[in-house]
ROFIMAR-569748 format. One record per residue (C-alpha): residue in one letter; x, y, z; residue number from 1. Coordinates in pm, whole numbers. Layout:
residues N
[r 'A' [X Y Z] NUM]
...
//
This chain:
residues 283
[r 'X' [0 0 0] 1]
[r 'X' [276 187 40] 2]
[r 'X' [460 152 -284] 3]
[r 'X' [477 491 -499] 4]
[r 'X' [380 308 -852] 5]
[r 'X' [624 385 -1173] 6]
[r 'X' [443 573 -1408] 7]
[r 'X' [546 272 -1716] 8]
[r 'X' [373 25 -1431] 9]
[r 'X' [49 172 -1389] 10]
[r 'X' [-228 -33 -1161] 11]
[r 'X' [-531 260 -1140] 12]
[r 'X' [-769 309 -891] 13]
[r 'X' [-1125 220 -965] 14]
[r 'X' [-1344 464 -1123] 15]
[r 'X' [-1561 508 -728] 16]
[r 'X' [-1227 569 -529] 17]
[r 'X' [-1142 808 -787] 18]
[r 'X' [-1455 1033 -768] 19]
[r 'X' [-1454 1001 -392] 20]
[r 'X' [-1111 1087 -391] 21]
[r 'X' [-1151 1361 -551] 22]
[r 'X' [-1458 1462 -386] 23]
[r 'X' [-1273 1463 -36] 24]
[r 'X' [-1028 1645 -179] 25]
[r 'X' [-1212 1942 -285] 26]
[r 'X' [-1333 1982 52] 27]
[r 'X' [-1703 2029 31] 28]
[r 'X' [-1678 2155 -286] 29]
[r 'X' [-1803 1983 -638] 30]
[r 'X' [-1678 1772 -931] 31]
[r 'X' [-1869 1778 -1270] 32]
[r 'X' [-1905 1515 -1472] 33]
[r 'X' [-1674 1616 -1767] 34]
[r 'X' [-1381 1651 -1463] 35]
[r 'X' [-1478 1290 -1380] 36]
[r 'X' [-1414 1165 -1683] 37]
[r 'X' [-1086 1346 -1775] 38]
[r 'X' [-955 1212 -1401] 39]
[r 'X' [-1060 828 -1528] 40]
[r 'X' [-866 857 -1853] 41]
[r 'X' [-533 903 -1703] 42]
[r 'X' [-610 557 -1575] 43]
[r 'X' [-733 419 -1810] 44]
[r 'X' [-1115 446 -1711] 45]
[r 'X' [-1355 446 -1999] 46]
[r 'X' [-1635 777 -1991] 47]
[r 'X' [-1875 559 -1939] 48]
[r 'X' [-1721 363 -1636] 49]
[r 'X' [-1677 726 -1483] 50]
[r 'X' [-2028 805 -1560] 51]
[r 'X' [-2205 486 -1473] 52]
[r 'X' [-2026 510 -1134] 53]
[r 'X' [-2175 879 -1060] 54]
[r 'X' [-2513 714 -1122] 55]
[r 'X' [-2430 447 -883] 56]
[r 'X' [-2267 661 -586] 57]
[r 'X' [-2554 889 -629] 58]
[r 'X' [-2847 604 -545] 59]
[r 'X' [-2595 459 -281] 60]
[r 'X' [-2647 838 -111] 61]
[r 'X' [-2242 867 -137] 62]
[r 'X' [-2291 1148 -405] 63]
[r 'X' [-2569 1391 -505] 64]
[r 'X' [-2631 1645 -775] 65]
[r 'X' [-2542 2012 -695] 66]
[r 'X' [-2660 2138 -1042] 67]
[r 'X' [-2679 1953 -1330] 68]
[r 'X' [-2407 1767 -1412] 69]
[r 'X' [-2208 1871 -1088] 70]
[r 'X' [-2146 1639 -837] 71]
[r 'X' [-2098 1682 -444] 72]
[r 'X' [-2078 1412 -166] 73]
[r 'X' [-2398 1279 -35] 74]
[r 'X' [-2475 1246 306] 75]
[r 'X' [-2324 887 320] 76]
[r 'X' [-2032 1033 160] 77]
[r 'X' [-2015 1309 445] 78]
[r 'X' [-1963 1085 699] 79]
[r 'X' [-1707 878 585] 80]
[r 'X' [-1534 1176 452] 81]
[r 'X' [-1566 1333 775] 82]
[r 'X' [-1355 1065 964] 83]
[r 'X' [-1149 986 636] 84]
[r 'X' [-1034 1386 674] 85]
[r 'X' [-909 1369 984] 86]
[r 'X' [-620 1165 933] 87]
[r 'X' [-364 1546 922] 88]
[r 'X' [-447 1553 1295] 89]
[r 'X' [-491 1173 1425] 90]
[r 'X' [-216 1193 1654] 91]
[r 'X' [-394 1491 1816] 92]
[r 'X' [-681 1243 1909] 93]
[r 'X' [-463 1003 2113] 94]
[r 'X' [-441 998 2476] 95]
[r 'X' [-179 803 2654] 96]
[r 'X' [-183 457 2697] 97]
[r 'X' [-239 283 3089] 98]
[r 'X' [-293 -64 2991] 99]
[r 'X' [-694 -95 2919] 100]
[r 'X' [-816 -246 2627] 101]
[r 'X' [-1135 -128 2448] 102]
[r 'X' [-1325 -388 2345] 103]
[r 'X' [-1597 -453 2058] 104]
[r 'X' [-1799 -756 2074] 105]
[r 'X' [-1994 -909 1725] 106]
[r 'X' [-2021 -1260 1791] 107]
[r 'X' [-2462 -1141 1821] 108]
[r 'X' [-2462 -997 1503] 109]
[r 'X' [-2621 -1108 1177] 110]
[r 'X' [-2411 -1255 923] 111]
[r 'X' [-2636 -1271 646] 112]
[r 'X' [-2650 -900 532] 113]
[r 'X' [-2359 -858 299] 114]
[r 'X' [-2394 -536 331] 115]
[r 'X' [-2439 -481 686] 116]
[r 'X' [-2089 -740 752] 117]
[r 'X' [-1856 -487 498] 118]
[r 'X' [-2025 -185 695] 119]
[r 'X' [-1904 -387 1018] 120]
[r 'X' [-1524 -447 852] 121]
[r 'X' [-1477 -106 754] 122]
[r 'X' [-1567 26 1124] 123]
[r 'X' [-1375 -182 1293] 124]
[r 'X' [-1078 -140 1030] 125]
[r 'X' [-1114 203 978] 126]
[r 'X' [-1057 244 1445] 127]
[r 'X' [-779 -43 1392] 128]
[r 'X' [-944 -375 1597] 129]
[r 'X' [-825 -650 1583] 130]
[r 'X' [-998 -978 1681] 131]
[r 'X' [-903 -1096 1983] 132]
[r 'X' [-1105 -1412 1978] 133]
[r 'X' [-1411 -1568 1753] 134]
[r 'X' [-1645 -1213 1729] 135]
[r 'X' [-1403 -997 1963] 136]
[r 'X' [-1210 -749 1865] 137]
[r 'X' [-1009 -525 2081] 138]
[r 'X' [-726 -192 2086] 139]
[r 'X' [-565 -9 2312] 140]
[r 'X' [-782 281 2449] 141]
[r 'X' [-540 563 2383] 142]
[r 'X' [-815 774 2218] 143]
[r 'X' [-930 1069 2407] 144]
[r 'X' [-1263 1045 2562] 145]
[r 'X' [-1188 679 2618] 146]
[r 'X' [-1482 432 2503] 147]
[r 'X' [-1719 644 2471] 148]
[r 'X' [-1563 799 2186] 149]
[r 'X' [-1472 498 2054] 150]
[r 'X' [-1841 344 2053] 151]
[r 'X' [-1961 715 1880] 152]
[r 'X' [-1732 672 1610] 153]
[r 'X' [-1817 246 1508] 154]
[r 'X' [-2138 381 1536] 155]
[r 'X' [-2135 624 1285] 156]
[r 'X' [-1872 450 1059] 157]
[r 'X' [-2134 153 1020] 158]
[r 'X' [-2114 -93 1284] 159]
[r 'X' [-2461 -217 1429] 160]
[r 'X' [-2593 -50 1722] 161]
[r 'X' [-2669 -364 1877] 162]
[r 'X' [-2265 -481 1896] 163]
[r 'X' [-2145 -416 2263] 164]
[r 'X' [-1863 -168 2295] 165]
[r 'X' [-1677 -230 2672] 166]
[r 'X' [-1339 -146 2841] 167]
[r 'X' [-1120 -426 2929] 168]
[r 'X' [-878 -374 3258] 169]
[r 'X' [-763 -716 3328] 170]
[r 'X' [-716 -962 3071] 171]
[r 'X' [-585 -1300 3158] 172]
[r 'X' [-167 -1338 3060] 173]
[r 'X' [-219 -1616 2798] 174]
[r 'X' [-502 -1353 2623] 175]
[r 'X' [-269 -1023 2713] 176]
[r 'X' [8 -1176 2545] 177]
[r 'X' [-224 -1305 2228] 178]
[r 'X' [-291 -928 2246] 179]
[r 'X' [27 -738 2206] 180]
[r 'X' [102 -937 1983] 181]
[r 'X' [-211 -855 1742] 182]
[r 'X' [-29 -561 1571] 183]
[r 'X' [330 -690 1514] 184]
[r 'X' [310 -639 1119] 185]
[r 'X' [190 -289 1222] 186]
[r 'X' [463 -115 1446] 187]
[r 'X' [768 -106 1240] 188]
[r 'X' [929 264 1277] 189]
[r 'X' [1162 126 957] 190]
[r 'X' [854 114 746] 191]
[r 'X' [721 444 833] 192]
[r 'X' [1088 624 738] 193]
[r 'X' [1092 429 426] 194]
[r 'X' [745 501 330] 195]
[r 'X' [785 922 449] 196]
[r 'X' [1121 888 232] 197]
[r 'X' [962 779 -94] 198]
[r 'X' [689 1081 -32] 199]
[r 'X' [939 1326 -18] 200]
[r 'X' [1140 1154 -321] 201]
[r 'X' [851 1181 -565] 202]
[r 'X' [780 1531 -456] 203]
[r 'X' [1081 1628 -522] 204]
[r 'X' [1055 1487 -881] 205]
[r 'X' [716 1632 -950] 206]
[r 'X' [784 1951 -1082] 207]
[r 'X' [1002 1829 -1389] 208]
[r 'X' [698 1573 -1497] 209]
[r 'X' [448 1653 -1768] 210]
[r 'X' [142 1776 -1592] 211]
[r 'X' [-81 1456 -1645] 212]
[r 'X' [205 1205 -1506] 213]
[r 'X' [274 1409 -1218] 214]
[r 'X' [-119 1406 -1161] 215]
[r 'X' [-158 1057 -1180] 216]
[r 'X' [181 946 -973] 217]
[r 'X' [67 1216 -706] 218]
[r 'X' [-244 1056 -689] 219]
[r 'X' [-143 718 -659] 220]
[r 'X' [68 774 -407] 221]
[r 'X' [-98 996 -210] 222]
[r 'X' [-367 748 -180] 223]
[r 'X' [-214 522 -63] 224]
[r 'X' [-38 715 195] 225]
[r 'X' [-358 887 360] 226]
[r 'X' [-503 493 341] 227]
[r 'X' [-234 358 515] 228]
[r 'X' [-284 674 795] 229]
[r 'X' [-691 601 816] 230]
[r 'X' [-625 250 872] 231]
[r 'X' [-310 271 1114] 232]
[r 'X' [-429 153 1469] 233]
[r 'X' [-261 487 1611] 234]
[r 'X' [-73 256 1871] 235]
[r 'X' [44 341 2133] 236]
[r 'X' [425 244 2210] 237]
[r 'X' [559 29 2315] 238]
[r 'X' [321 -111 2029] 239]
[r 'X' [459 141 1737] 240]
[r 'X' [746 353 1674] 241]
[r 'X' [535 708 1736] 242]
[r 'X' [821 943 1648] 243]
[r 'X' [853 748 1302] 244]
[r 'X' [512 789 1245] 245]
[r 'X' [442 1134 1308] 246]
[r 'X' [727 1211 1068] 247]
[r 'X' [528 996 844] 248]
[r 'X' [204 1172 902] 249]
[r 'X' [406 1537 837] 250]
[r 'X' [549 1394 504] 251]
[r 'X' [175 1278 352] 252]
[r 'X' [90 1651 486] 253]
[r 'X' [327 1780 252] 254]
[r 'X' [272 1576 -66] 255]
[r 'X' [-136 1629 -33] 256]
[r 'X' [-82 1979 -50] 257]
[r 'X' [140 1908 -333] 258]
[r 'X' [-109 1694 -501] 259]
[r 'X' [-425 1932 -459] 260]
[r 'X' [-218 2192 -650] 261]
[r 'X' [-152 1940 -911] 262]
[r 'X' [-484 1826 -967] 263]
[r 'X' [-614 2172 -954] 264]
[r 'X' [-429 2250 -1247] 265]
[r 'X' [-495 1961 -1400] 266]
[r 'X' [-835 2015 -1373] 267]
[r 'X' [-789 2388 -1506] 268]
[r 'X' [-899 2521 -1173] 269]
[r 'X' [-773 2837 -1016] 270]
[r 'X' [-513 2786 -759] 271]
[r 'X' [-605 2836 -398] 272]
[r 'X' [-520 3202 -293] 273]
[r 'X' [-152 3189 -130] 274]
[r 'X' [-69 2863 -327] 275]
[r 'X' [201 2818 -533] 276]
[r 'X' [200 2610 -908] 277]
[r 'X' [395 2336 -940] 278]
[r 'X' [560 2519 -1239] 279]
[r 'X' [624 2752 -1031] 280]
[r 'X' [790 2525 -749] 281]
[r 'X' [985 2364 -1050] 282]
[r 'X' [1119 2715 -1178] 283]
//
C-alpha cells in the first residue's frame, strides 16, 4: 500500500475511489461530470465507467447532484469523509496509553446482510481492531474520551448498534500476550521512514513531470499514503514507533498539499489564494 507506482507500471484506482477521492479532496466543494471523466482517462477508465459510477454513488447516497451535471458528496459520503479527513491531525486524538483495552464484541450480530458485515469491517478497520477471539475485537484505548468515543465513532462509521462496545482492565496473561502481539506487522518505525522517504522523493521529482504524469503518480501515491494513515491503529508504544510515524504523518501533509495543486491545475482550476503552481515550485 505503500509503494509509490512507476508511471510505465500503472495499476489505477477504480473509477468510485477516484470520484470520492476527488470529492474529499475538494473539501465540500463539487466535481462535474466532464472533470470525472478526464480524471478516469489518465487511468485508463472508460467515460462511461466514470459516468455509470456517478449514477451508482448517487443512489448509494455517497454522491448527489449540486446542479446539473455537478457532483458533491452525499450524506453517506459526508460521513465517511468526515472521519477519512481527519487523518492530518490523528495523533492529536490520542491519549496516553495505561494498559486498558477497548473492546468490541460481534459474535450477536447477523451474518447474512452482505452489506451490513462490509459496513461492520470497515468500522472496525477504519478504528484499527483486531480480533481478539471468535467475534471480539479489541485496541488499546489511547483515544481521548476513552470508550465512549470509541463506541460514537463504530457507530457512525457503520457498525450495528446492537454490537457491545466495553473497556477491558484485566485480561488473563495467555489472552494479554495473544494481544500485544495482534499488531506486530503494524509497528515497524523502519517502514514508516521508508514510506515518508519515498513521499518526499517523488515530490521532489514532480515539478520536472508533464502535468498529467505528475497528476496521476501524485495521486497514486498519495492514496495510498492517507489509506495507510486512516487505517493505522494509532498505537500506542511500546506497540509502534510514534516518532517514526508522526514524521510519516508530516510527510503525507506535505505531498497532499502538493497533489491538490496538481490536480487543480490539471483540472484547469484556479489555484487556492496563497498557493504556489507546481511550475512555479519547479522554476
Amino acid at each position: 500500500m505503500t509503494e509509490i507506482v512507476n508511471s510505465c507500471n500503472i495499476i489505477g484506482p477504480d473509477p468510485r475511489r477516484v470520484v470520492l477521492n476527488l470529492l474529499r479532496a475538494a473539501g465540500g466543494g463539487t466535481l462535474s461530470a466532464p472533470e470525472a471523466v478526464k480524471a478516469g482517462a489518465l487511468f485508463g477508465i472508460s467515460q462511461n465507467s466514470m459516468r455509470v459510477t456517478l449514477a451508482r454513488l448517487s443512489r448509494a447516497g455517497l454522491v448527489e447532484t449540486a446542479t446539473r451535471g455537478v457532483y458533491r458528496l452525499g450524506p453517506a459520503g459526508r460521513a465517511i469523509a468526515a472521519d477519512v479527513a481527519g487523518w492530518r491531525d490523528a495523533e492529536k486524538r490520542l491519549a496516553p496509553w495505561r494498559g486498558r483495552w477497548v473492546a468490541a464484541a460481534t459474535g450477536g450480530l447477523p451474518r447474512s446482510d452482505r452489506k451490513a458485515l462490509r459496513a461492520r469491517g470497515r468500522a472496525l478497520s477504519m478504528l484499527g481492531m483486531r480480533e481478539l477471539e471468535n467475534g471480539l475485537y479489541i485496541r488499546p484505548d489511547n483515544f481521548s474520551g476513552g470508550v465512549a468515543v470509541v463506541r460514537d465513532r463504530l457507530a457512525g462509521l457503520g457498525l450495528e448498534h446492537g454490537a457491545a462496545v466495553f473497556a477491558i482492565d484485566d485480561l488473563d496473561p495467555g489472552r494479554q500476550a495473544v494481544a500485544m502481539a495482534l499488531w506486530r506487522a503494524d509497528a515497524g518505525g523502519e517502514d514508516y521512514d521508508h514510506a515518508a522517504a519515498r513521499l518526499d522523493a517523488l515530490a521532489a521529482r514532480a515539478a520536472a513531470m508533464p502535468l498529467d504524469i505528475a497528476a496521476r503518480e501524485t495521486f497514486l501515491a498519495g492514496d495510498a499514503a492517507i489509506r495507510r494513515i486512516v487505517f493505522d491503529p494509532l498505537l500506542p508504544a511500546p506497540l509502534a514507533d510514534e516518532a517514526a510515524r508522526s514524521a510519516f504523518i508530516a510527510a503525507a501533509c506535505r505531498f497532499d498539499d502538493l497533489g491538490r495543486r496538481i490536480w487543480d491545475e490539471f483540472l484547469g482550476r484556479d489555484v487556492r489564494p496563497g498557493e504556489p503552481t507546481r511550475r512555479a515550485q519547479g522554476s
